[in-house]
C-alpha positions in Angstrom: 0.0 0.0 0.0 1.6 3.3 -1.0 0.6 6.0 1.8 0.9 10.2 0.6 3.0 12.0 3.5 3.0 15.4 4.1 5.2 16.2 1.1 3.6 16.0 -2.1 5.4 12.9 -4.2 7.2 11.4 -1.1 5.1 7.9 -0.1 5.2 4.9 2.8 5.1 2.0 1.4 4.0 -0.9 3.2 4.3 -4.3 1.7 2.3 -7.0 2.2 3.9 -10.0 4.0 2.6 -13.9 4.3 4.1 -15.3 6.9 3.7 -19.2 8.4 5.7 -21.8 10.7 8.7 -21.5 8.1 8.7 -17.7 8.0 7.9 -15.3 5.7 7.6 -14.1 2.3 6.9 -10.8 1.3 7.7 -8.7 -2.7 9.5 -6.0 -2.0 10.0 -4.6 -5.2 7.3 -5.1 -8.5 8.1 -2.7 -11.3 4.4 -2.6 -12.5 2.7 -1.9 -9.3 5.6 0.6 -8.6 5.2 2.6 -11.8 1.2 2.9 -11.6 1.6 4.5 -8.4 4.8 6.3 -9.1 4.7 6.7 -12.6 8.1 5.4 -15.3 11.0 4.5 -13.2 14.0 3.3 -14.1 16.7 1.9 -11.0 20.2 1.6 -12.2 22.0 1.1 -9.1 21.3 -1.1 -5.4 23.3 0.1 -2.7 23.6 -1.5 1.4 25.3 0.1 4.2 25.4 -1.0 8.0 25.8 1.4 10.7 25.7 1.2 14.4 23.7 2.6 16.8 23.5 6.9 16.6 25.6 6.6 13.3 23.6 9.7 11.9 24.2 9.6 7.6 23.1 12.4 5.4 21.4 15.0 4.5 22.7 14.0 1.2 21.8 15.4 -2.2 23.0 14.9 -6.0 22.7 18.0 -8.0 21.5 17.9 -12.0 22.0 16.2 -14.1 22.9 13.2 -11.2 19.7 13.6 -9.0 18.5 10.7 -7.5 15.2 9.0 -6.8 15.5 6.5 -3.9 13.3 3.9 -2.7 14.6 2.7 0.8 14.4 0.2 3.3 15.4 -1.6 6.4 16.3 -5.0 6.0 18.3 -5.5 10.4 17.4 -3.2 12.7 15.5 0.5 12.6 15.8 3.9 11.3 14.5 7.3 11.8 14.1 8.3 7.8 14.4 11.2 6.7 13.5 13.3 3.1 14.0 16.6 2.7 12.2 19.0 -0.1 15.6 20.3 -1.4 13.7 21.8 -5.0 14.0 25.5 -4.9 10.8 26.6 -6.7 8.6 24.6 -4.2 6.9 26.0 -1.3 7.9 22.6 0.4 11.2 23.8 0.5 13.3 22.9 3.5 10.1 21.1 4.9 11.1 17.5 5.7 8.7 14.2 6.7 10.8 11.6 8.7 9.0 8.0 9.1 10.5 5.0 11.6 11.7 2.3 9.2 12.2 -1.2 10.4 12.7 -4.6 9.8 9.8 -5.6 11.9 7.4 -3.0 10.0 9.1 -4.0 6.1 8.4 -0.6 5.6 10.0 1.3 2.6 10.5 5.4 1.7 10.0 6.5 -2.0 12.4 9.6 -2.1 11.9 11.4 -5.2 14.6 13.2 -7.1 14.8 16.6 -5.6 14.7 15.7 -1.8 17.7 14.8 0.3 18.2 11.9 2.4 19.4 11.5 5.6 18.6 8.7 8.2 19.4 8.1 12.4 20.0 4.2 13.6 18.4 3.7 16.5 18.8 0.3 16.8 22.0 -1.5 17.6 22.9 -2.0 14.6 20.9 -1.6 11.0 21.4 -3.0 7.3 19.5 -0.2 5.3 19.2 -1.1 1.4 18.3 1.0 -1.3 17.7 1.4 -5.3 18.2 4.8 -6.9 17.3 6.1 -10.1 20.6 8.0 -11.2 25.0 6.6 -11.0 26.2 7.9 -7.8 28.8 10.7 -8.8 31.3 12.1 -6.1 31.5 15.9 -8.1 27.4 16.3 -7.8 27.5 15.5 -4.3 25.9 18.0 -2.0 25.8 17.4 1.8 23.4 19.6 4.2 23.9 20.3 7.7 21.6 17.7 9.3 20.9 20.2 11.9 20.1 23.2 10.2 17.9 26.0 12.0 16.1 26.3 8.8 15.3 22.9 8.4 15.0 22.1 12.2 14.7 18.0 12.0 13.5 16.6 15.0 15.7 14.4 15.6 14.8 11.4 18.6 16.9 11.4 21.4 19.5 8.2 22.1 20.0 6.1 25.0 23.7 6.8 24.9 22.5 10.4 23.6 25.8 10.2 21.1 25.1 10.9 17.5 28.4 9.6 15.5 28.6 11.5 12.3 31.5 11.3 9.1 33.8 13.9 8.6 31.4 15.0 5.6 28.3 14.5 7.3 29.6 16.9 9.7 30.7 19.1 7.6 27.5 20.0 6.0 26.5 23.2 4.0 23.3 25.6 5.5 20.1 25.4 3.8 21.0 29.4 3.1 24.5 28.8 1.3 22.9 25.8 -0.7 19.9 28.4 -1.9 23.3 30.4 -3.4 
């Protein structure tokens, strides 16, 4: 079931699962029933990372013509998911949706191009998985502050109240100097 959220072309999607005393089985991906609720989309790439608990990744963006649509997921653990409206004629700009992801839930984020992603592990550890619609590429990478003023994510508090960030997530740009 593909659920709206507050920012116009952003959707929940939560998949149906069958489960019985061997397990579980549940399609996580159909290209038709994708594109009649999406519309045409092409994935070129599939991309895993594992963090630990407080790791903090993102807000990451690719600027034209490298934008990137992203449909997300949690395969271990659970995630505070974040998209941003990063498309400067909108009035969603800077607004931003966050949703819980988690392996229990088999919940997944459509991300359109135009938005950036960031994401907050709250678990011990997470395996988060993802398709996206453009080639990574290093020279159209733009990373925003993750805690912007002007954005002003909420982000949950931690147990161990430590967010780990990298050296480029922690170097993030304003919302103001990316508007420049």
């Amino acid at each position: 079931m593909f659920k709206k959220t507050a920012l116009p072309g952003v959707f929940e999607i939560e998949q149906n699962c069958y489960y019985d005393d061997r397990g579980f089985f549940s399609e996580s991906y159909n290209k038709n029933i994708f594109d009649q609720q999406i519309g045409e989309t092409n994935f070129v790439q599939d991309n895993h990372s594992f963090s630990k608990q407080g790791v903090l990744r993102g807000i990451h963006y690719q600027k034209k013509p490298f934008q990137q649509g992203k449909l997300v997921r949690v395969i271990q653990g659970t995630v505070f998911d974040v998209a941003v409206d990063l498309r400067k004629n909108s009035k969603f700009f800077g607004k931003w949706i966050a949703v819980i992801l988690s392996e229990e839930k088999k919940n997944q984020l459509w991300i359109p191009e135009g938005f950036g992603h960031a994401f907050l592990t709250l678990s011990e550890t997470a395996h988060f998985v993802y398709k996206t619609t453009n080639f990574y590429d290093k020279s159209s990478e733009v990373t925003i502050s993750w805690d912007d003023p002007d954005i002003d994510i909420k982000w949950p508090k931690l147990k161990t109240g430590v967010i780990n960030l990298s050296h480029k997530d922690a170097e993030g740009i304003s919302l103001k100097i990316f508007l420049n």
